[in-house]
N, C-alpha and C positions, 0 to 999 in steps of 0.2 A: 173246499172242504178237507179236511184232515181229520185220519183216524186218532184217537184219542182214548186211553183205556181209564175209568173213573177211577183207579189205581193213583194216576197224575194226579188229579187233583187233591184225595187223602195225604197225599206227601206232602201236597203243597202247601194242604192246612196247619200239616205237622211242624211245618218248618216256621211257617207265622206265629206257631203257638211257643212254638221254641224262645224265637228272637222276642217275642214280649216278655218272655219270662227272665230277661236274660239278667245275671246277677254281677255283682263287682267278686272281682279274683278268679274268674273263670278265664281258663287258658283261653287266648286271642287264635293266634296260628296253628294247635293243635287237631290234628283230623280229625273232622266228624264235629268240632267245639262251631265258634259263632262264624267264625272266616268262612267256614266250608261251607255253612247253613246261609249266609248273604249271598254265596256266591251261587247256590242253588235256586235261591226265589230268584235274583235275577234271570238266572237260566230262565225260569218258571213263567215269570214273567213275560220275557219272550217268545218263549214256547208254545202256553195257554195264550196267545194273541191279545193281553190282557192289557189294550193299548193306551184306556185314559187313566188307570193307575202307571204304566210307565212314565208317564208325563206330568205327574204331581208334583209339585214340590217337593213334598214329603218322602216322594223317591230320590228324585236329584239329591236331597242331602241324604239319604241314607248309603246313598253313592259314592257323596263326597267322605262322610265319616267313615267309609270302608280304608278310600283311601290314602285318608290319615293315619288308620291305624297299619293299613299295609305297612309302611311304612318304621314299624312298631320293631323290637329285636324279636327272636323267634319265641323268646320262654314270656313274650310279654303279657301280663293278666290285665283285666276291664278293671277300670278303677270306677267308683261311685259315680260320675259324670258321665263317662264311658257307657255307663249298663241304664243310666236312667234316659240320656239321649235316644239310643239303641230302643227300648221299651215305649219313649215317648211318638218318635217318628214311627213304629211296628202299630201303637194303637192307633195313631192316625190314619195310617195306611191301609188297616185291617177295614176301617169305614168307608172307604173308598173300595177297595176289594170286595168284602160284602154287597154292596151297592151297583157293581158290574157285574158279579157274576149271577145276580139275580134277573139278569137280564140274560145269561145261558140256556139256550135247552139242550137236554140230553136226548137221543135217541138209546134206547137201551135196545141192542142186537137178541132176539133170541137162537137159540144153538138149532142149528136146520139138520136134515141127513146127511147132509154134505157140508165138513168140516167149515165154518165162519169165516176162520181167518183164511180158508183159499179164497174162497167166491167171494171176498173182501181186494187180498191182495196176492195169493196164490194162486193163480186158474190154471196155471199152467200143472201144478199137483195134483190135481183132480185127472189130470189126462196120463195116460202110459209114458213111462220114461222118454224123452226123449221126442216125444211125440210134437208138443206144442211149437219148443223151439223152431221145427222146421216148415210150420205154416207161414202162413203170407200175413204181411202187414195187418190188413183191413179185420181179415175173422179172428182174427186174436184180439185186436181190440173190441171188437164186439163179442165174441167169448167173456172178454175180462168184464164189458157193462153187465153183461149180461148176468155173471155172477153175482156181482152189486145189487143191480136190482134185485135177484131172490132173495139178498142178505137183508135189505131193507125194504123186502117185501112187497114190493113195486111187480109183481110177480109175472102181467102180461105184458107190462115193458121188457121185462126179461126174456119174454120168450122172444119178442118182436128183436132182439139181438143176438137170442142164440137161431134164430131161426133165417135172418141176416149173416150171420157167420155164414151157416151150414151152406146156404147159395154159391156164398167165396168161395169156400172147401170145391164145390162139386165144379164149378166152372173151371176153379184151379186145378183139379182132377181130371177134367176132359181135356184141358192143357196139354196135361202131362203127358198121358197117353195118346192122344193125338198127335203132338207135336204142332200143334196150334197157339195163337198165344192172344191173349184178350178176348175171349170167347165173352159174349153178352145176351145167349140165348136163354130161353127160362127152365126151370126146374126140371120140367115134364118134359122139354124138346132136347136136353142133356143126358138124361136117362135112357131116352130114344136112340138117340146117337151112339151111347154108352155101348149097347146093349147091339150096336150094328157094329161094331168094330172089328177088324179083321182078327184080334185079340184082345177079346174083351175083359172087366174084369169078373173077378168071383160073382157068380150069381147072386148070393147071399148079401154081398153089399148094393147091389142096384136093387134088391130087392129090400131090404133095409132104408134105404136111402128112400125109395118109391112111398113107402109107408109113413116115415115120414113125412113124407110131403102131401100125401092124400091123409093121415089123421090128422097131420098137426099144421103144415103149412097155408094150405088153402083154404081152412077154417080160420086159421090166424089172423091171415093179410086182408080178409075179409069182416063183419062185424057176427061172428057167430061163439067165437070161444073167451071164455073170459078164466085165467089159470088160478087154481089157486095155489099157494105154496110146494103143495105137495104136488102137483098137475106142471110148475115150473120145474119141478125137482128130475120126476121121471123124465121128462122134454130134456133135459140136459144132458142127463146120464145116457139115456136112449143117441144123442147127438156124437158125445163123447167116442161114445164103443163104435160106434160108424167113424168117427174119424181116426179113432187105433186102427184101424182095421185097413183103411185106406193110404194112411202115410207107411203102415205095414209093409201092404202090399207095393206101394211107390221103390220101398225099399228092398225088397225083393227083385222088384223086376229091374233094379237098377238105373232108376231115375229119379232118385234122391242120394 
């Protein structure tokens, strides 16, 4: 899957609508003239994954008459052949185009509380400076689904990954301050631990954390909560601020 903004595609029209139009005496090599515009659909082409219009015929030559004219001096203008060629292989192509992209669907994103483009491809903006980068492989990838899914509204899949992260976070947490390493105990028997240590952390975050896990986790992983957007939204942020909190403190006490 690839992000895609429906921006691409109005360009894309624009430039088809160009090149049919295209007229004799019109500068060849000139920026922004036909040269730039063939060599954008092409882009486009490839881009939009627009794979049995690349393989038309009607592309091949419109490929080959590029680069004939490449081949052109710089001040060279389209002569009568030149602009009807151009125009002739653009209408063909444009039926073939037509024809594939009717076969696209869009998802149209709408704007959530928490900015699109992080919980898209940002996650790490959503969390405190500095914070994300120093997490562990596994909860960052499941942070970063986890965002996806609110964005495409998948909402209790989402939380099933921010709520997966948040496990990593605390195991990787009891790590740290234990000086243990692959800890595979669950939620509840971590926080117990947490909370026995000969220095333990801030109150406020095992109790954070605890909350968590008894409103959100245990209903979660079980069949009792089903989120809706705005229920994935608070679940995240609420995750977020516990995990500022804890790479905070990681950082403090000098073990990060």
């Amino acid at each position: 899957m690839k992000t895609k903004n429906i921006a691409e595609y109005v360009s894309f029209g624009r430039i088809i609508n160009y090149l049919r139009f295209t007229k004799a005496d019109w500068p060849y090599h000139t920026k922004y003239y036909v040269k730039d515009n063939i060599e954008q659909l092409i882009e486009y082409l490839d881009d939009l994954n627009l794979i049995v219009t690349s393989n038309v015929e009607w592309f091949i030559d419109l490929k080959n008459l590029k680069a004939t004219l490449d081949l052109t001096k710089n001040n060279y203008k389209l002569t009568d052949n030149d602009a009807d060629n151009i125009t002739s292989l653009m209408d063909n192509l444009s039926k073939v185009i037509s024809a594939e992209l009717r076969g696209r669907i869009v998802f149209v994103i709408t704007e959530k509380r928490i900015n699109v483009e992080n919980l898209l491809d940002n996650v790490k903006d959503i969390f405190a400076q500095d914070v994300y980068n120093n997490l562990p492989d596994l909860p960052r990838f499941d942070f970063s689904e986890g965002g996806k899914c609110i964005a495409f509204e998948r909402t209790t899949a989402g939380a099933f990954h921010i709520l997966r992260g948040m496990e990593g976070i605390i195991r990787w947490f009891f790590d740290k301050l234990s000086g243990s390493s692959g800890c595979t105990d669950n939620w509840g028997s971590i926080i117990r631990n947490l909370r026995s240590l000969s220095s333990p952390p801030p109150v406020e975050i095992l109790d954070q954390l605890d909350a968590i896990r008894v409103n959100y986790r245990n209903p979660t992983a079980h069949p009792e909560l089903i989120y809706t957007t705005d229920d994935s939204q608070d679940l995240f942020s609420e995750c977020i601020a516990v995990v500022n909190r804890i790479v905070h403190h990681l950082k403090d006490s000098g073990l990060l």
